[in-house]
C-alpha positions in Angstrom: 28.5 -6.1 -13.4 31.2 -5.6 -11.4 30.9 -4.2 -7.7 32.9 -2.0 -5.6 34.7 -3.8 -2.6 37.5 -1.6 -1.2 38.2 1.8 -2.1 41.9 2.3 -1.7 42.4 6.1 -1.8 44.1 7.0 1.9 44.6 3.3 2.5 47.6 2.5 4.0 50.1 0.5 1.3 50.4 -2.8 4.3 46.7 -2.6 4.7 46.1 -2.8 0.9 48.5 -5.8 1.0 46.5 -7.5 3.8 43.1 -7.5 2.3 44.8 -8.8 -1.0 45.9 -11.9 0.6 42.7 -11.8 2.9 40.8 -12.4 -0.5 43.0 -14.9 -1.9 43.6 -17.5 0.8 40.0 -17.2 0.7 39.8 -17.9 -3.2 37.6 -15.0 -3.9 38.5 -13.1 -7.4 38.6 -9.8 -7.8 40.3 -6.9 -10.1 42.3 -3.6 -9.1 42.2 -0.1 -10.5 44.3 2.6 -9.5 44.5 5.6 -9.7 45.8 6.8 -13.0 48.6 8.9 -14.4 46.6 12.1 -12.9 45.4 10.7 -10.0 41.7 11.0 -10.6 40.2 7.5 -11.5 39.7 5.3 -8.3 41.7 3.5 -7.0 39.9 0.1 -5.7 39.5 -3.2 -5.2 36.6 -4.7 -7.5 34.6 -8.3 -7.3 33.9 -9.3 -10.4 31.1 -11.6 -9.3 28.5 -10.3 -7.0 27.9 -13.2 -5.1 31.0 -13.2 -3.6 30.4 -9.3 -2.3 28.9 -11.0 0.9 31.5 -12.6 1.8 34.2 -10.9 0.9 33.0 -7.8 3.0 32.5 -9.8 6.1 36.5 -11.3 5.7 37.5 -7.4 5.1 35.3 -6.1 8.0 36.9 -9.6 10.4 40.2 -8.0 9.1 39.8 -4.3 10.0 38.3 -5.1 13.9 42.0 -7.5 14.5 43.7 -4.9 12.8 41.9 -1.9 15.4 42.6 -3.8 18.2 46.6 -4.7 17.0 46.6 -1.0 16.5 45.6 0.7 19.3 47.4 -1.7 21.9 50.4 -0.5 19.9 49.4 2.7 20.5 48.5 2.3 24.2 51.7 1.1 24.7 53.4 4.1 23.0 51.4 6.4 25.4 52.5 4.3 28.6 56.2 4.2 27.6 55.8 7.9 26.9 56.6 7.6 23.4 53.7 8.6 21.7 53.5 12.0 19.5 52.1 15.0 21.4 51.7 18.5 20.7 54.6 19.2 23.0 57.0 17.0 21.2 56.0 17.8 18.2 56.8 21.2 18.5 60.2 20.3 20.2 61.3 18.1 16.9 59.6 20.4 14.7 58.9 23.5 15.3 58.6 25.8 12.8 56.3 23.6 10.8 54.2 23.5 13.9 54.6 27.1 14.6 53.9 27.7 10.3 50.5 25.5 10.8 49.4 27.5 14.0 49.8 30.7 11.6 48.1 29.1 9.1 44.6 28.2 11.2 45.1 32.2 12.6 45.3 33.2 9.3 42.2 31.4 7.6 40.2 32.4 11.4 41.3 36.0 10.7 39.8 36.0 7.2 37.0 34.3 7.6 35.8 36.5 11.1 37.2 39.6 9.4 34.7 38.5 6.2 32.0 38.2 8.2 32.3 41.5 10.3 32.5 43.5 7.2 29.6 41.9 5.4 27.4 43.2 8.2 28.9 46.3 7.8 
């Protein structure tokens, strides 16, 4: 029966890549699905063979802690040059999407207080 490895739904396309060639320079077979014409199925990487799940989750699990530590040295390095996205420059490139998503959060606050109040009313 086959066994789920690596979901794949919000994984980035270059980490999907990786942990394809993770699992075959280390000869271990597996299948894909994805995610259909709707976008409903799931999208995944399946073992065939369960006694490869073993290994095959500690090479993916090896993979993800180097790719953590590549990823937030770039991003320390971002927020030392001074380079990294804050609030502040976000709202200086973009600002009426920030300024729409600020409306948006008062808006939902707003009903969902306002719902409240007048259910104890």
């Amino acid at each position: 029966m086959a066994i789920l490895l690596f979901p794949l739904r919000g994984v980035a396309d270059d980490e999907a890549e990786d942990i394809r060639d993770v699992l075959n320079e280390n000869s271990i077979q597996f299948y894909e699905t994805n995610a259909g014409n709707w976008g409903i199925s799931m999208p995944a990487i399946w073992l065939p063979d369960d006694t490869q799940h073993e290994p095959a989750q500690r090479l993916i699990y090896a993979y993800q802690q180097e790719r953590q530590a590549v990823l937030q040295a770039e991003y320390a390095q971002l927020k030392q040059s001074g380079e990294a996205a804050t609030f502040f420059s976000n709202l200086r490139q973009h600002p009426l999407q920030v300024l729409l998503f600020i409306a948006a959060i008062i808006a939902v606050l707003y009903a969902s207080i306002k719902m409240v109040l007048d259910f104890g009313a």
